[in-house]
C-alpha positions, 0 to 999 in steps of 0.5 A: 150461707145464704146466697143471692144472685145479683144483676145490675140495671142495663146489664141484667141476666135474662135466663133461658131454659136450662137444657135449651139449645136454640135462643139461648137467651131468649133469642137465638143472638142475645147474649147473656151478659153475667157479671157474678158479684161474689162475697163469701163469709168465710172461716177464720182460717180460709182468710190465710193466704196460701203457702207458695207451691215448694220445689220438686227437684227431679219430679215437678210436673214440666211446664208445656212447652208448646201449648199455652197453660189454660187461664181459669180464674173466675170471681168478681167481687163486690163488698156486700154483707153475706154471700150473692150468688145463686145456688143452681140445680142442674136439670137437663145436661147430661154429657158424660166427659168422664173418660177424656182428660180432664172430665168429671164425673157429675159434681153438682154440689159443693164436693166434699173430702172422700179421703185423703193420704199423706205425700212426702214433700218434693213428691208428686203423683201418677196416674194409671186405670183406677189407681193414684200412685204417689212417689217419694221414696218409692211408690205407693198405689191408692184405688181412686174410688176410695182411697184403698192402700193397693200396694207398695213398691220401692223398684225406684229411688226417689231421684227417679221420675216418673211418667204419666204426670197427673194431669194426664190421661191413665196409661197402662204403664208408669214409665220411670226414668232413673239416671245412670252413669255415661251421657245420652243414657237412662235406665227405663223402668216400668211399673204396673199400676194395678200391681206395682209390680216391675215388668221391665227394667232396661238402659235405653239411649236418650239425650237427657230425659227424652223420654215420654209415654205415649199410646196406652203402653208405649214410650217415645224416645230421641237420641242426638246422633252425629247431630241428627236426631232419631226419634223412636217410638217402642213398647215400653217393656220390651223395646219392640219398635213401631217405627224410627225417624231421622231428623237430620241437623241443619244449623242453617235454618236456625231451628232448635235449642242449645243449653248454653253448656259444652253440649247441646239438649233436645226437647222432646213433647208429647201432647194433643196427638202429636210428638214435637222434637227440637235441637239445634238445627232440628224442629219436627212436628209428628203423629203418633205414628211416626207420620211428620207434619212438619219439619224445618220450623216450630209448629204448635199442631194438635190433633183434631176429634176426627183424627186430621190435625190442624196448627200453625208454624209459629210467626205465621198468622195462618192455620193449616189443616192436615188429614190423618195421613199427614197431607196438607188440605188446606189453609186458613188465617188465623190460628186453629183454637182446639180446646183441650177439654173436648167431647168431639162435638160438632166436627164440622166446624173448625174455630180459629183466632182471627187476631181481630175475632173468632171464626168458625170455619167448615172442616171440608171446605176452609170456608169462614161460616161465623165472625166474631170480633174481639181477639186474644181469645183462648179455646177452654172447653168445647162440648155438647156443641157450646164453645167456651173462649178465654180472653184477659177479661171474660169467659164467653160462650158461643154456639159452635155451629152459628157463632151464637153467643151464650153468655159471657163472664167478666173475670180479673187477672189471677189463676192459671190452672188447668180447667175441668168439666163434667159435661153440665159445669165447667169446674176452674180454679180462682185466687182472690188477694187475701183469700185461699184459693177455691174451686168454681163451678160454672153452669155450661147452659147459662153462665152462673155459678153452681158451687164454690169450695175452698181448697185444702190449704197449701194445694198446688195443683188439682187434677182428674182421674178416672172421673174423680177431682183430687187436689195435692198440696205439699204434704197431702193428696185429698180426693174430693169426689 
């Protein structure tokens, strides 16, 4: 396929060399405008529009309860004959992303199949260091370099779920909940991944399925109890505990949930460094360990590269920065924008949404260094120091430290999938009417598109594990780098 890049009169790309940080488009504040027209010739088959994602009673992967689901559909189309885009060849960037969630190793190209094994429907997948485990009626390990048969084991059945879900960082263990007889009640057991073997097998308290895998080997549960909840963090196979907190029950405040049955439930989250609990009457924000940032009101608190943690109480238009011990440093307005795909970068510069721009704000201080005006914005990827934001319309990159943008990218409406990058590229996903969906390299230096790949049809969801880009669809898990 032959490809071409386009650029319109008064709208048109000024490249910058690759690998430059300074006046990145030709000056240190031109932006590069991108509108990437883009009509592939497809086969025949890729024309079919893809198969609805099936159900996974008792194992589906759990929306996010507190964090937004990254936006990532990137295509504009333009009817023309043939293909126009561009084929770029990456020179300069050489960010190893590789051991944070959701990094790539270095996919330059057009990602071919590596290997491919069946799942049963309804199934899901788990990952551990160097192993895809796929469940169904037990569970089966696969290497993740080569797709090597590692082991099978049938310790759970298949209503069981299991933990860490595949768009997780590996843990050490693979924490499965198995229903039991008696309310509040669950049976833990815990897996090794490298052998499949079962190291642990215990009935634990928890109030539903409130169970969730944190550190490299522990699990936090919470337990409703006389209407307070304990909030407990242990290691996974033995039940030593790290440490215990009560949250006492205050109706009052009107914090928490209730199911809307005889009795009540209890969400509990763990994500971006923090343990989120809510109840009725409870809503809790902690580290992970054990320290409360917040208590009485919900919060969306994630942990920033430099171990402080910064969020917001929600309704509340200002940010709030808390160190690592969990003291207030100071407040900020807007709300902190920390993307989850992050190399650590530049700490000394906070981003917020303004709700009328970006900011950029000095860590220490609380002092506003940067404004941009245009809100809505969304933080997708944070690296090398190049901050790339998500509204409704466009991707749009900035330099962390100046504010400086990069370029922008008209993008449409579709697509919700998580966003991956391997430090040069940012990989996400696309859906065009009518077409299969497909995966979308996009050069971090200057915008453009690097590869286009259609996805194996039926796939639901495309995930990164130890480096490697897998997408699992209804009946198959395909290993594409």
């Amino acid at each position: 396929m032959r490809r071409r890049r386009l650029a319109r009169d008064g709208d048109r790309v000024r490249d910058r060399a690759v690998g430059s940080r300074d006046g990145r488009a030709g000056a240190p504040h031109d932006a590069v405008r991108v509108e990437l027209l883009l009509v592939d010739v497809l086969d025949d088959e890729d024309d079919a529009a893809p198969p609805a994602r099936p159900p996974a009673p008792g194992r589906e992967r759990p929306p996010r309860r507190r964090h937004p689901v990254l936006w990532a559909a990137v295509v504009a189309v333009l009817a023309l004959a043939g293909s126009a885009v561009a084929t770029r060849v990456l020179e300069s960037r050489t960010v190893d992303v590789s051991a944070i969630e959701g990094g790539l190793l270095p996919v330059d190209a057009p990602p071919a199949e590596r290997w491919s094994v069946p799942v049963e429907r309804g199934g899901g997948v788990v990952v551990g260091p160097g192993v895809v485990v796929t469940l169904g009626d037990g569970l089966t390990g696969y290497a993740v370099d080569d797709g090597t048969l590692l082991w099978r084991s049938d310790a759970v059945a298949d209503v069981a779920t299991c933990l860490p879900h595949a768009n997780a960082r590996a843990h050490d263990v693979i924490a499965c909940l198995v229903p039991v007889d008696g309310p509040g009640r669950v049976r833990l057991v815990v897996v090794d991944p490298a052998t499949g073997e079962v190291v642990g097998s215990r009935v634990v308290e928890a109030s539903g399925r409130a169970v969730m895998p944190v550190g490299p080997a522990d699990v936090v549960r919470a337990v409703l109890d006389e209407g307070d909840v304990v909030v407990v963090r242990e290691d996974a196979v033995t039940g030593d505990v790290r440490w215990e907190h009560r949250l006492v029950s205050d109706r009052s405040r009107g914090a928490g949930v209730d199911d809307g049955t005889a009795g009540t439930r209890v969400v509990l989250d763990v994500d971006r460094g923090v343990v989120s609990v809510l109840a009725p009457g409870v809503a809790a924000t902690l580290t992970e360990d054990g320290v409360v940032l917040a208590e009485g009101a919900v919060w969306n608190v994630v942990r920033l590269p430099d171990g402080r943690y910064a969020g917001n109480e929600y309704g509340k238009g200002t940010a709030t920065v808390f160190s690592a011990s969990g003291e207030r440093e100071f407040d900020m307005k807007g709300r902190a924008l920390v993307a989850p795909l992050s190399d650590a970068s530049v700490p000394g510069v906070l981003v917020v949404n303004t709700f009328g721009g970006v900011a950029g704000v000095d860590s220490a201080t609380g002092s506003t260094t940067w404004v941009l005006d245009g809100g809505g914005a969304r933080a997708v990827l944070r690296v090398d120091g190049l901050l790339v934001l998500r509204t409704e319309a466009t991707l749009r990159a900035v330099d962390v430290t100046s504010g400086a943008p990069a370029w922008d990218l008209g993008i449409p409406d579709g697509g919700a999938w998580t966003a991956l990058t391997d430090g040069r590229s940012l990989v996400v996903t696309e859906a065009v009417r009518g077409r299969p969906r497909a995966l979308r390299a996009i050069v971090l230096d200057d915008g453009s598109v690097l590869w286009r790949r259609a996805l194996p049809e039926g796939t639901y969801q495309v995930f990164a594990a130890e480096g490697r880009l897998f997408a699992l669809g209804p009946e198959r898990l395909t290993a594409l780098s």
